[in-house]
C-alpha positions as a LaTeX table, in Angstrom:
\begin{tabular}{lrrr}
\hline
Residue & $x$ (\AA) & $y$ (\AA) & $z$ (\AA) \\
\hline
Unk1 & 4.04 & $-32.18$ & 0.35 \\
Unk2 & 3.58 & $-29.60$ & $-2.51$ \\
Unk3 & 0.51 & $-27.99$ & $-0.46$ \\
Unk4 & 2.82 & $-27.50$ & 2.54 \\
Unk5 & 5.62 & $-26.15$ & 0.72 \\
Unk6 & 3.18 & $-23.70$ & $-0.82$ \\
Unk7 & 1.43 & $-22.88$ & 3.04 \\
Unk8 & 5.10 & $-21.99$ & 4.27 \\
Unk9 & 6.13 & $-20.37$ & 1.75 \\
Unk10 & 2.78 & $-18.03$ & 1.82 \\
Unk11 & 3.45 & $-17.76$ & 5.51 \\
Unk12 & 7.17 & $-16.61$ & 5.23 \\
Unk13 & 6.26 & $-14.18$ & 2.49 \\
Unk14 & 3.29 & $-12.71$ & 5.01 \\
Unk15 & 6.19 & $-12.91$ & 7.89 \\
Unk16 & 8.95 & $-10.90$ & 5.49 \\
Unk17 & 5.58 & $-8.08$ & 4.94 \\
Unk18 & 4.66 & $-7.80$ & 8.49 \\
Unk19 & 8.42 & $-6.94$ & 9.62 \\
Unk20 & 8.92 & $-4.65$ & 6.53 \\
Unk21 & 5.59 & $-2.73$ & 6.99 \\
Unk22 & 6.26 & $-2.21$ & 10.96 \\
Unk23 & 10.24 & $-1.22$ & 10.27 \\
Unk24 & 8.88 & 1.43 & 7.45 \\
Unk25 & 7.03 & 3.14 & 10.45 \\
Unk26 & 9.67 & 3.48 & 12.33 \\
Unk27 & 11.77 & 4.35 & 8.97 \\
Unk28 & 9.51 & 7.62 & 7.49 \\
Unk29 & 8.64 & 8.07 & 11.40 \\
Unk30 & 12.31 & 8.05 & 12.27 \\
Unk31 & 12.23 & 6.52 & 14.88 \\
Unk32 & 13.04 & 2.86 & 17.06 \\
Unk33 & 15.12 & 1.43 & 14.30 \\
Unk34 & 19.01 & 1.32 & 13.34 \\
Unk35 & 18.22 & 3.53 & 9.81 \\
Unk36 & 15.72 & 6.50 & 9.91 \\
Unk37 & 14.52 & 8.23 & 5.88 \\
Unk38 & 17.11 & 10.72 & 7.60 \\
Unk39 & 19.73 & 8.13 & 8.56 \\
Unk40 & 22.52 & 6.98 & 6.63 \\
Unk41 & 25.74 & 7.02 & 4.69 \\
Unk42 & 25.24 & 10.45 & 2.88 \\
Unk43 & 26.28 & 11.33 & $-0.43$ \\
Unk44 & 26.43 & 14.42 & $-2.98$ \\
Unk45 & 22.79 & 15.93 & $-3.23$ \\
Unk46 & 22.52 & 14.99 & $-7.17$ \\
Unk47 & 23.71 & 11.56 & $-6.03$ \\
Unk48 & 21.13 & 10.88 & $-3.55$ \\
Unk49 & 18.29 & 12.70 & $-5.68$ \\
Unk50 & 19.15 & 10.07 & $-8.16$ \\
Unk51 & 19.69 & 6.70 & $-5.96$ \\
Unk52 & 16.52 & 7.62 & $-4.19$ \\
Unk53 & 14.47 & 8.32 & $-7.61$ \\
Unk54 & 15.88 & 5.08 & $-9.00$ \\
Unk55 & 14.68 & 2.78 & $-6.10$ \\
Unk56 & 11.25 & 4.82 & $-5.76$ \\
Unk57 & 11.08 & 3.84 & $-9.40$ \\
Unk58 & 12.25 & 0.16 & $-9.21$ \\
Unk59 & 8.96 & $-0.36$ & $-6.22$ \\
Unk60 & 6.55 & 2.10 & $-8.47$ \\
Unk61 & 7.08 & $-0.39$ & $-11.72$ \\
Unk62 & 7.23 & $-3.86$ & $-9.71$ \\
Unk63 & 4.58 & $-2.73$ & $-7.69$ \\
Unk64 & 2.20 & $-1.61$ & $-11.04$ \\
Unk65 & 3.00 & $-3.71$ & $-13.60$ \\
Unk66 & 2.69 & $-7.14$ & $-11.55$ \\
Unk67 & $-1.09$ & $-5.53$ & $-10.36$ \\
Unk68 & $-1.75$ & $-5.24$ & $-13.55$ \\
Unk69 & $-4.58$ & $-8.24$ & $-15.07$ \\
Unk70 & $-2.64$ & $-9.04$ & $-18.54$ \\
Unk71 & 0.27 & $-9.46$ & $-16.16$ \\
Unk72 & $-1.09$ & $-11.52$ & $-14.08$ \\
Unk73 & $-2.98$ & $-13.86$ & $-16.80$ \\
Unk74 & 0.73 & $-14.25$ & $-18.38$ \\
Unk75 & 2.53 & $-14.56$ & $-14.74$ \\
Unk76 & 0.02 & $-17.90$ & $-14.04$ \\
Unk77 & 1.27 & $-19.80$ & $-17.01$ \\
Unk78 & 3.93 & $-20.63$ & $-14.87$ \\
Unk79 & 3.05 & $-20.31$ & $-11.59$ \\
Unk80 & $-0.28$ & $-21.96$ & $-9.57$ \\
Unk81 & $-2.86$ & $-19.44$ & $-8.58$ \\
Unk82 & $-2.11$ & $-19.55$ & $-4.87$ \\
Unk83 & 1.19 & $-18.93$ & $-5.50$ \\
Unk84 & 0.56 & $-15.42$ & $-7.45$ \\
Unk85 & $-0.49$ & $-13.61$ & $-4.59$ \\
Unk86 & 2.16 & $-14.56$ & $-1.92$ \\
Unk87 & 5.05 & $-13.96$ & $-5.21$ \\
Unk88 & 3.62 & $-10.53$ & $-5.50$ \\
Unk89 & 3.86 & $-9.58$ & $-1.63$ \\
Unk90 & 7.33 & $-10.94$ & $-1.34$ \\
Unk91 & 8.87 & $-8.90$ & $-4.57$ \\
Unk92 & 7.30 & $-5.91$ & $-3.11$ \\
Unk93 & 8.36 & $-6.17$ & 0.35 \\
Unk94 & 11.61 & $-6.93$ & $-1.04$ \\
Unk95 & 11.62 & $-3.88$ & $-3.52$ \\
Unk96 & 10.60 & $-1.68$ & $-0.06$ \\
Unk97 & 13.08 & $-3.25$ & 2.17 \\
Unk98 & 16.01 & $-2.31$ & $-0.75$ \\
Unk99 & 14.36 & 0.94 & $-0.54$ \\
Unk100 & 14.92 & 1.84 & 3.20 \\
Unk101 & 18.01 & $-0.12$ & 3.03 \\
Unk102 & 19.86 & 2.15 & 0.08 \\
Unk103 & 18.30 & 4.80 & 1.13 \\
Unk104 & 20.16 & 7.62 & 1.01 \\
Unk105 & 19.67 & 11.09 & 3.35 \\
Unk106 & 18.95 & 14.76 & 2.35 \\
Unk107 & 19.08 & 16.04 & 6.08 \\
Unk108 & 18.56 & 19.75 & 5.34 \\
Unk109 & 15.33 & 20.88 & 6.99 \\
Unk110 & 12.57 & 22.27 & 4.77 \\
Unk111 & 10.51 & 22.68 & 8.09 \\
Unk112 & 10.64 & 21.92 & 11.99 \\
Unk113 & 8.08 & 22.37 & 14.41 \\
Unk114 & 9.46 & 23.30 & 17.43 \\
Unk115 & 6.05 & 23.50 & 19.84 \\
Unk116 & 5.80 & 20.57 & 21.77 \\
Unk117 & 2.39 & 20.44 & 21.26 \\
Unk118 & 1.92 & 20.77 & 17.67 \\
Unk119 & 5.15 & 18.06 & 17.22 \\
Unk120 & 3.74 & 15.56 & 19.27 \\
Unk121 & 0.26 & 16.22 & 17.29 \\
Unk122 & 1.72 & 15.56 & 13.75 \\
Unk123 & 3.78 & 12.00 & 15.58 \\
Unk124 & 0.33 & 11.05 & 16.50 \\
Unk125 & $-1.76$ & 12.15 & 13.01 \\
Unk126 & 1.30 & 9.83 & 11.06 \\
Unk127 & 0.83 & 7.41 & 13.25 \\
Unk128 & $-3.16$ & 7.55 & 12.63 \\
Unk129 & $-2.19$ & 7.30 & 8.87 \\
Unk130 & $-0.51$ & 3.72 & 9.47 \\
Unk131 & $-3.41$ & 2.66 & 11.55 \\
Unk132 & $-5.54$ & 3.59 & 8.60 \\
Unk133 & $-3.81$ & 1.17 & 6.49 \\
Unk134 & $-3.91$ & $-1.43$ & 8.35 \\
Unk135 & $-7.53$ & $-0.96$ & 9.42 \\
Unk136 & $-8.75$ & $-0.68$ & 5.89 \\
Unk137 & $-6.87$ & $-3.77$ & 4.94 \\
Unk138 & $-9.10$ & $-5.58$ & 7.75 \\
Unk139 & $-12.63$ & $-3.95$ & 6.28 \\
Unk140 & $-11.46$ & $-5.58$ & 3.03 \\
Unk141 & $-9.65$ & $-9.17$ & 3.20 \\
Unk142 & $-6.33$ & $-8.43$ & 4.60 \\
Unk143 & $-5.85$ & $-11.62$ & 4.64 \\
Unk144 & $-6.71$ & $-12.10$ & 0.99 \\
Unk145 & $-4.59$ & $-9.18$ & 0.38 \\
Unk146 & $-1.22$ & $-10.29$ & 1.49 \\
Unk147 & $-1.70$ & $-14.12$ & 0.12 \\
Unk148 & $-2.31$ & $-16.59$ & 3.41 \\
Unk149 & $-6.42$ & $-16.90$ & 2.29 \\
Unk150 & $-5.00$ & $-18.10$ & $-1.22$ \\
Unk151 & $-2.01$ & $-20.20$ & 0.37 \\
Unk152 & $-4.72$ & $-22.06$ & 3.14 \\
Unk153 & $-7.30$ & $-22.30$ & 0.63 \\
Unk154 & $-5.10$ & $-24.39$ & $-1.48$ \\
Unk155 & $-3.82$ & $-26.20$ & 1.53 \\
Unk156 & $-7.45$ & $-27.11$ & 2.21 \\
Unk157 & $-7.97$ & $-28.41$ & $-1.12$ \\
Unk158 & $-10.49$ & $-26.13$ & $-1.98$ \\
Unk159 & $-11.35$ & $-23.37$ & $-4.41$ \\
Unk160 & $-11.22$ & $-19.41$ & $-4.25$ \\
Unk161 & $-14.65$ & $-17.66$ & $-4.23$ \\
Unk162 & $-14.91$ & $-15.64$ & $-7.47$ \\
Unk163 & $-14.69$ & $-11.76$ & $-6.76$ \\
Unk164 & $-17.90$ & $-9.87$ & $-5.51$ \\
Unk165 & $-18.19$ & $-6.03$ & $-4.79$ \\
Unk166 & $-18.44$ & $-4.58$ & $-1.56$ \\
Unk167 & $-18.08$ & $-1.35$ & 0.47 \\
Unk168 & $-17.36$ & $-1.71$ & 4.51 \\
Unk169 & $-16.72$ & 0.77 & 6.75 \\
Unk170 & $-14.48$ & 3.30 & 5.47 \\
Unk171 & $-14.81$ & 2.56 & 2.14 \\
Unk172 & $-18.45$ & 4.50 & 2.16 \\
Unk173 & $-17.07$ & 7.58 & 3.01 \\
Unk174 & $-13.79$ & 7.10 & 0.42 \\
Unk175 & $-12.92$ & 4.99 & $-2.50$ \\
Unk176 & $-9.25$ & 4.31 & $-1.39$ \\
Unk177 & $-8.85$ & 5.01 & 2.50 \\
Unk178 & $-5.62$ & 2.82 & 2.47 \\
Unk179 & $-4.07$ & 5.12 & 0.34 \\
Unk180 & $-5.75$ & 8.26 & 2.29 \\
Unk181 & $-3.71$ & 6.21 & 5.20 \\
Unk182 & $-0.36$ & 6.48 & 3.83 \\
Unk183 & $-0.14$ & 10.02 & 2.63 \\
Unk184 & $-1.74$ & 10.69 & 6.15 \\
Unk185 & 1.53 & 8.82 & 7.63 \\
Unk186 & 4.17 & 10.17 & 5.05 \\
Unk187 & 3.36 & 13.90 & 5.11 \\
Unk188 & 2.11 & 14.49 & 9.22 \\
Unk189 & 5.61 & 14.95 & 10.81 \\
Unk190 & 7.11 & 17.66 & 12.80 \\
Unk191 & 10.59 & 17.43 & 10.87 \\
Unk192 & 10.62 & 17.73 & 6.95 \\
Unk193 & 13.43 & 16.61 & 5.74 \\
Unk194 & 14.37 & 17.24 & 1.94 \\
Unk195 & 14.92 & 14.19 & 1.61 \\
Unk196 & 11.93 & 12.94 & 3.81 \\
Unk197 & 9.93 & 15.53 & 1.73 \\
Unk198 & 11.21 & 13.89 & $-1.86$ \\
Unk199 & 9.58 & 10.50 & $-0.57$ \\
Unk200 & 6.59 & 12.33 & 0.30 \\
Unk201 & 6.02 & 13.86 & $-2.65$ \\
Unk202 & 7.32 & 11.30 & $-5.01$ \\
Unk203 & 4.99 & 8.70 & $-3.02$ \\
Unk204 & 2.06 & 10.78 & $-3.66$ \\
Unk205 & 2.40 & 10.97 & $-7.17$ \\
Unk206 & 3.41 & 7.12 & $-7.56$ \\
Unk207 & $-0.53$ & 6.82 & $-5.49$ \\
Unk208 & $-2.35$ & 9.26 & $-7.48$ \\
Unk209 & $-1.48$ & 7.81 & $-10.81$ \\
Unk210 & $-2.08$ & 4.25 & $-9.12$ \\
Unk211 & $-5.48$ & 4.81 & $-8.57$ \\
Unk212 & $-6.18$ & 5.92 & $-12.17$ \\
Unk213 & $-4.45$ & 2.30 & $-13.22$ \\
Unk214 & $-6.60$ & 0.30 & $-10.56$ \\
Unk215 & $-10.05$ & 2.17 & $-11.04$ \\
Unk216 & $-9.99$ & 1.02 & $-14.84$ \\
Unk217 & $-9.25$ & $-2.17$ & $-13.68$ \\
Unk218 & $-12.04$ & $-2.45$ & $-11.17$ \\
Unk219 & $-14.48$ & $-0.73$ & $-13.87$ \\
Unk220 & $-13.51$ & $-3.43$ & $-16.07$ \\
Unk221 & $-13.95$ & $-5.76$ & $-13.50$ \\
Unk222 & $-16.91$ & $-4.95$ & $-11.87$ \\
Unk223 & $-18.40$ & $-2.61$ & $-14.47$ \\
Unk224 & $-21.48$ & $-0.64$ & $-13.45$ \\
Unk225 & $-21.07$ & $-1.19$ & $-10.09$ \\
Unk226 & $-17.75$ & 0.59 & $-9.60$ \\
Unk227 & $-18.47$ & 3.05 & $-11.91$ \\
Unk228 & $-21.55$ & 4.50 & $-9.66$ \\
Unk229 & $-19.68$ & 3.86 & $-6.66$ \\
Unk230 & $-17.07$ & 6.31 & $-8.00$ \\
Unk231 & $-19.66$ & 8.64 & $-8.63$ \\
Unk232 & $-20.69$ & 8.97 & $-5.44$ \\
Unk233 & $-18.09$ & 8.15 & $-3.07$ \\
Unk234 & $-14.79$ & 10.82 & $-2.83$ \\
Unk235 & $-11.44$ & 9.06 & $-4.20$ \\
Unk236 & $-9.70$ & 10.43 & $-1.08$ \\
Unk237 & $-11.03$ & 13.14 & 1.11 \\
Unk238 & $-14.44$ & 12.06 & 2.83 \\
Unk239 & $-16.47$ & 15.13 & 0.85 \\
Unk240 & $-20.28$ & 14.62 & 1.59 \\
Unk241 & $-21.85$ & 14.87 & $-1.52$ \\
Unk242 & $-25.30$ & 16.64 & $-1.95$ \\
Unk243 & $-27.82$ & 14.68 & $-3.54$ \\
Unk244 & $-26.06$ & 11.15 & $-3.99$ \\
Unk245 & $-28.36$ & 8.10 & $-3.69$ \\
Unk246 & $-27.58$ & 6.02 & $-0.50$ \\
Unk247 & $-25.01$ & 3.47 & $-1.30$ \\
Unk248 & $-25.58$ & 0.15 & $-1.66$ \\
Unk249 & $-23.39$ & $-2.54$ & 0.58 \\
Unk250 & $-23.39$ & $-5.67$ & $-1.34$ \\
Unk251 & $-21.58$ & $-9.28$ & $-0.65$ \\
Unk252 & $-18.03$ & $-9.89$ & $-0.20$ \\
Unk253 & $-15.36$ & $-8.78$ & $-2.60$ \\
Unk254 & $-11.22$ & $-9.61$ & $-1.75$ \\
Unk255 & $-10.80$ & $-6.18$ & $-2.71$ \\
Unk256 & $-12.26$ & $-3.23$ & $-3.34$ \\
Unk257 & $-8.81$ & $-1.08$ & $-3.79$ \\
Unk258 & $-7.74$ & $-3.92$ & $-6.01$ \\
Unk259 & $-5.05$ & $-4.66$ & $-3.70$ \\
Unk260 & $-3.14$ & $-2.57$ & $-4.92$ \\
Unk261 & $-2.07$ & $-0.47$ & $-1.74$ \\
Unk262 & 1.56 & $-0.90$ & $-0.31$ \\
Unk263 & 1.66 & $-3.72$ & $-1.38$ \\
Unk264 & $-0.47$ & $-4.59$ & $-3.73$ \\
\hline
\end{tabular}
């Protein structure tokens, strides 16, 4: 009975991330849902400034500090392994859904492209940024990454395989091409929005000083390894690199960003 409560509860909690991550496209996109980033009850400028700050804030610390190992060590004193993952995806798709939800608009334009062309261009580069996430996710364990391998692994009665390091696909050419993926989808529009632009920006930052958190995790993790991976691999713009060794591909590793990408 416990196993099954802990399957469907993994499985609601993958459900709840799935409908968050495709309403946030339509949300920064906005587009074909009820509330748009420029949708909304709208407030004084300072106001807004501040409500949106606040909630960017409340997702940047749940999002870190759960990520974080001595976190997580104290977190599963009280909660079963297969449970940690799952807990983290729900309390940061919840954290993102009260983000779109409070949201609050700063319509005034800071740019709008008004060439067809070039408009419909930038739709389809954000929309390449999403795709990017989710593709990455795939090269990696998305599974594993949003808490169902954890959930049926328990469910089997069986054992999680101890983390190895790896580099698929993308992840030659750039350390963190989920991330690449969402600054991709948050900047690329044809309408910037101040306060579409104030996610944007604040977003980036939040992602930048991410990866500094999660690469000294995964040094300490996985030690040499990562730290000559990072010294020949670009963080987030696939630079060729003259006179790197080839890289090596080696077993399977859950994940190589440390799951830390929305949502890790």
């Amino acid at each position: 009975m416990r196993k099954t409560a802990i399957l469907f509860y993994g499985l609601l909690s993958y459900a709840f991330f799935l409908a968050s991550f495709i309403y946030a496209v339509g949300f920064v996109g906005g587009f074909a849902v009820p509330k748009g980033i420029d949708d909304g009850s709208q407030t004084s400028s300072v106001a807004a400034v501040l409500i949106n700050l606040a909630l960017l804030s409340l997702f940047a610390v749940q999002h870190s500090v759960m990520a974080r190992p001595w976190f997580k060590r104290w977190w599963l004193r009280f909660v079963v392994p297969a449970l940690e993952r799952p807990t983290y995806v729900l309390l940061a798709t919840t954290a993102l859904a009260l983000l779109m939800w409070q949201w609050r608009p700063l319509p005034e334009n800071v740019w709008s492209v008004t060439n067809p062309g070039l408009a419909a261009a930038l739709i389809a580069l954000s929309l390449f940024g999403w795709l990017l996430v989710l593709l990455s996710t795939f090269m990696i364990s998305h599974f594993e990454l949003f808490g169902l391998k954890q959930v049926f692994v328990r469910f089997a009665g069986q054992s999680m395989p101890e983390a190895e390091f790896k580099t698929p696909g993308l992840y030659k050419l750039v350390r963190h091409p989920i991330y690449l993926g969402f600054i991709i989808a948050f900047w690329a529009t044809p309408v910037m929005s101040q306060g579409h632009l104030l996610f944007a920006a604040a977003t980036t930052a939040y992602i930048l000083a991410g990866i500094m958190l999660e690469e000294r995790d995964l040094i300490a993790l996985f030690g040499d390894d990562y730290q000559r991976y990072r010294e020949r691999v670009a963080m987030l713009l696939p630079l060729w690199r003259a006179g790197t060794p080839p890289q090596r591909n080696r077993a399977s590793a859950p994940t190589n960003d440390a799951g830390q990408e929305w949502p890790r």
